[in-house]
C-alpha positions as CSV (number, residue, x, y, z in Angstrom):
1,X,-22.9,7.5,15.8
2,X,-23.6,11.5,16.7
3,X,-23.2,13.0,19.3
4,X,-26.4,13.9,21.6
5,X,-25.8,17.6,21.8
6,X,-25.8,18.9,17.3
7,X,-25.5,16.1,15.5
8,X,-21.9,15.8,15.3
9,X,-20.8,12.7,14.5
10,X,-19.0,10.9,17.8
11,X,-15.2,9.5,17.6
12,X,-14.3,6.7,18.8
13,X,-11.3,4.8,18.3
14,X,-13.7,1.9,16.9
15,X,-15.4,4.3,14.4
16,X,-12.0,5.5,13.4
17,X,-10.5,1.8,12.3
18,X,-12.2,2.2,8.8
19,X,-11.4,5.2,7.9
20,X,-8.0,5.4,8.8
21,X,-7.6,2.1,7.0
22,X,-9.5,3.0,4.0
23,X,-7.2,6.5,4.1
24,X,-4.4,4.4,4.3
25,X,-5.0,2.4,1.0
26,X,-6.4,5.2,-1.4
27,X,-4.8,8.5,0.4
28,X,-1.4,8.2,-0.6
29,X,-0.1,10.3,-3.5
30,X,0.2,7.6,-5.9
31,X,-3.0,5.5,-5.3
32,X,-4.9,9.1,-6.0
33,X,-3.2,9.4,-9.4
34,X,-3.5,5.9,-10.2
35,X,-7.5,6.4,-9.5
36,X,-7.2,9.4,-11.5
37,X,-6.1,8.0,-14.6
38,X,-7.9,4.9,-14.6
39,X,-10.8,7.1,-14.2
40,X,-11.3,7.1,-18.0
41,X,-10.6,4.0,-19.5
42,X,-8.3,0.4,-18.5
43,X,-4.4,1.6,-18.6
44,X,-1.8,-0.7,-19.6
45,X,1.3,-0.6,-17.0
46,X,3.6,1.3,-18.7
47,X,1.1,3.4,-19.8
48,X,0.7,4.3,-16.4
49,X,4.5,4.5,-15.4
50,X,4.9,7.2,-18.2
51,X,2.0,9.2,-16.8
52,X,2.8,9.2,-13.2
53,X,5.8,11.5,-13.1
54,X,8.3,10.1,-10.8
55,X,7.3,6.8,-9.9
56,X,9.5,3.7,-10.3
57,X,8.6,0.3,-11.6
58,X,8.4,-1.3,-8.0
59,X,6.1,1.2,-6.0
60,X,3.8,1.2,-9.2
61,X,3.4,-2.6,-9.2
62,X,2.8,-2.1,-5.5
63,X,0.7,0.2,-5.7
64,X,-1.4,-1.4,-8.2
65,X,-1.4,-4.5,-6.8
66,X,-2.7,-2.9,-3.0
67,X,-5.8,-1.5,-5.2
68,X,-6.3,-5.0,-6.2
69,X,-6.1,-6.5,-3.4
70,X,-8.8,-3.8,-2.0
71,X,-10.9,-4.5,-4.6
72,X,-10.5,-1.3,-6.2
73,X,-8.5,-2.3,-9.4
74,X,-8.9,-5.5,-11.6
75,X,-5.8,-6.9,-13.4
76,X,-6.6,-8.4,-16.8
77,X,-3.8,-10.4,-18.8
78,X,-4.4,-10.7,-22.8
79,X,-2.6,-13.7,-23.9
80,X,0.1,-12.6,-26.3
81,X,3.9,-12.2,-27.0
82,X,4.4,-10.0,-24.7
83,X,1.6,-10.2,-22.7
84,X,-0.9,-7.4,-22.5
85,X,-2.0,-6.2,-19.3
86,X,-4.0,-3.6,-18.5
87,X,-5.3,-1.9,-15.3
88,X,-8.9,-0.7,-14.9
89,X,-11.2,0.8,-12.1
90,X,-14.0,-2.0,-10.8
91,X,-17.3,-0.9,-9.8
92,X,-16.0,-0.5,-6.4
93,X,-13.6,1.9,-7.5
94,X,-15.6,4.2,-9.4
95,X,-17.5,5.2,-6.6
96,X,-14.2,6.4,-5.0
97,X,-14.1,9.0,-8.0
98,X,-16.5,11.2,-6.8
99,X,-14.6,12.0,-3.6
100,X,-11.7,11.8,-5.2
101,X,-12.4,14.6,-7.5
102,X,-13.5,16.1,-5.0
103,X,-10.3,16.6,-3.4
104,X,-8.7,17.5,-6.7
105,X,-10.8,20.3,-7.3
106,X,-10.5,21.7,-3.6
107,X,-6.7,21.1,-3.8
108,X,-6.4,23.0,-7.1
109,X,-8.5,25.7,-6.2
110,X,-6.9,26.1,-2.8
111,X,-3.5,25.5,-3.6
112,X,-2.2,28.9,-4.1
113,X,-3.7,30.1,-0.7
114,X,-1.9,27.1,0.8
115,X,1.5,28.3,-0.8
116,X,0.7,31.8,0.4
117,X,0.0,30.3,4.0
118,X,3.2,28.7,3.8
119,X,4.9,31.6,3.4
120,X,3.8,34.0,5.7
121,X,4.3,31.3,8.5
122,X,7.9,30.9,7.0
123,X,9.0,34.8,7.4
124,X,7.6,34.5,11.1
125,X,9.4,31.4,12.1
C-alpha cells in the first residue's frame, strides 16, 4: 500500500507481519552464511560446520532445519554407512540470493566506513 502524498509505501503493523517474520528466519547471522554457501552447490553437514567459523553442532542443525521448515533448504539422505546427507538451496531459496548478495556487497563495501563511524562516536561518548 503507498502512501497518497509520493508514493511511499504506508506501514502498518499488518504490512509489517511478513517482513519482520521473513527477517526473522533468513536475517540472522548464520541463516545468511548458510544461504551463502549453499549458493553454489548441495553441502554436506559437516561440510558446512567447518565453513561457518564458530558455529556449534546444535545451532547449525537448527538453523538448517528452520530453512527447511521455511521451505528454503531441502534435506536429502543417501542411504549408506554412514549416511550421506547433504543440504541444498530449493527454488524458493535461490531467489533469496539476489538480495542476499545484495547485502553482502553493501556490507563489504561499507564496512570500513561503519568501523570509522564507530569510532568517532566512541571518542565523543
Amino acid at each position: 500500500m503507498l502512501s497518497s502524498n509520493n508514493n511511499v509505501p504506508t506501514h502498518t503493523q499488518e504490512s509489517c507481519v511478513p517482513v519482520r517474520e521473513v527477517l526473522n528466519r533468513v536475517g540472522d547471522k548464520w541463516s545468511m552464511l548458510v544461504i551463502m554457501i549453499l549458493s553454489t552447490e548441495p553441502v554436506r553437514f559437516n561440510e558446512l560446520r567447518r565453513r561457518i567459523d564458530g558455529i556449534s553442532q546444535r545451532m547449525l542443525t537448527r538453523t538448517l532445519q528452520d530453512l527447511e521448515r521455511c521451505g528454503l533448504v531441502t534435506r536429502t539422505v543417501e542411504p549408506s554407512v554412514p549416511p550421506k546427507v547433504e543440504y541444498a538451496l530449493t527454488a524458493l531459496g535461490r531467489t533469496l540470493l539476489e538480495p542476499v548478495m545484495g547485502l553482502v556487497t553493501w556490507a563489504r563495501q561499507n564496512y570500513p566506513n561503519m568501523l570509522e563511524a564507530q569510532a568517532r562516536y566512541d571518542t565523543v561518548e
